[in-house]
C-alpha positions, 0 to 999 in steps of 0.5 A, a space after each residue: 621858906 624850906 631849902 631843900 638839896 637833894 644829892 647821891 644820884 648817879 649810873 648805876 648798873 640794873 640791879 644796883 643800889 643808890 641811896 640818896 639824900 635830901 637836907 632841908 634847911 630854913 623854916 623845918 617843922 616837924 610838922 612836915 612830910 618829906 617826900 621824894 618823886 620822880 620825873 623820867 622824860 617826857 613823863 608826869 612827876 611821879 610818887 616814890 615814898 615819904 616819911 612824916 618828920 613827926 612820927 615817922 610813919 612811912 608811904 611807898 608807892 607799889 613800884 618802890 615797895 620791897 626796894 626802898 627805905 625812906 628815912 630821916 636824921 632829925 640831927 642832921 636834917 636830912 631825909 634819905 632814900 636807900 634804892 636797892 635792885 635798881 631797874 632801867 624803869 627807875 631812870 629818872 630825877 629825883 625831887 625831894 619836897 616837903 609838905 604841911 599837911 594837917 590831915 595826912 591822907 593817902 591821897 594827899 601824900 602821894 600828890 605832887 601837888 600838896 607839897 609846898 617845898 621843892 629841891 633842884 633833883 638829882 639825876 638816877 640813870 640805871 643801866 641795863 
């Protein structure tokens, strides 16, 4: 089992920045891929970016490219998402997840459904 607790959401004004932090604890494996999604109301959980823990090759979706940065402490088992010129589009929560994935394709990074670990989320509302 992989705990993972994400905190750092909040208000932010449009064209802010927030940055937030996944710590993930119990059976980490460098094996994993850490991702983040987001969920606005009413809407499907979205993709935002992922790291691979191993190597720590990156992903974006198109919407975060540009604004965001993913990265990762091994020390401090921790992932993180650093958010810049937030948008009122980007309101939403935040999940951390974490993935086993052998072969590490585009298609199976980006889906929320790969992901074998969950956090609780974190609630990003930015203010226009």
């Amino acid at each position: 089992q992989v705990q993972l607790v994400e905190s750092g959401g909040g208000l932010v004004q449009a064209g802010g920045s927030l940055r937030l932090s996944c710590i993930a604890s119990g059976r980490t494996s460098s094996w994993y891929t850490m991702g983040w999604f987001r969920q606005a109301p009413g809407k499907e959980r979205n993709f935002v970016a992922a790291i691979s823990w191993s190597d720590g090759r990156t992903y974006y979706a198109d919407s975060m490219k540009g604004r965001g940065t993913i990265s990762r402490d091994s020390a401090k088992n921790t992932v993180y998402l650093q958010m810049n010129s937030l948008k009122p589009e980007d309101t939403a929560v935040y999940y951390c997840a974490a993935g086993l994935f052998f072969v590490p394709t585009i298609v199976v990074v980006t889906t929320s459904s790969s992901y074998n670990y969950w956090g609780q989320g974190t609630q990003v509302t930015v203010s226009s």
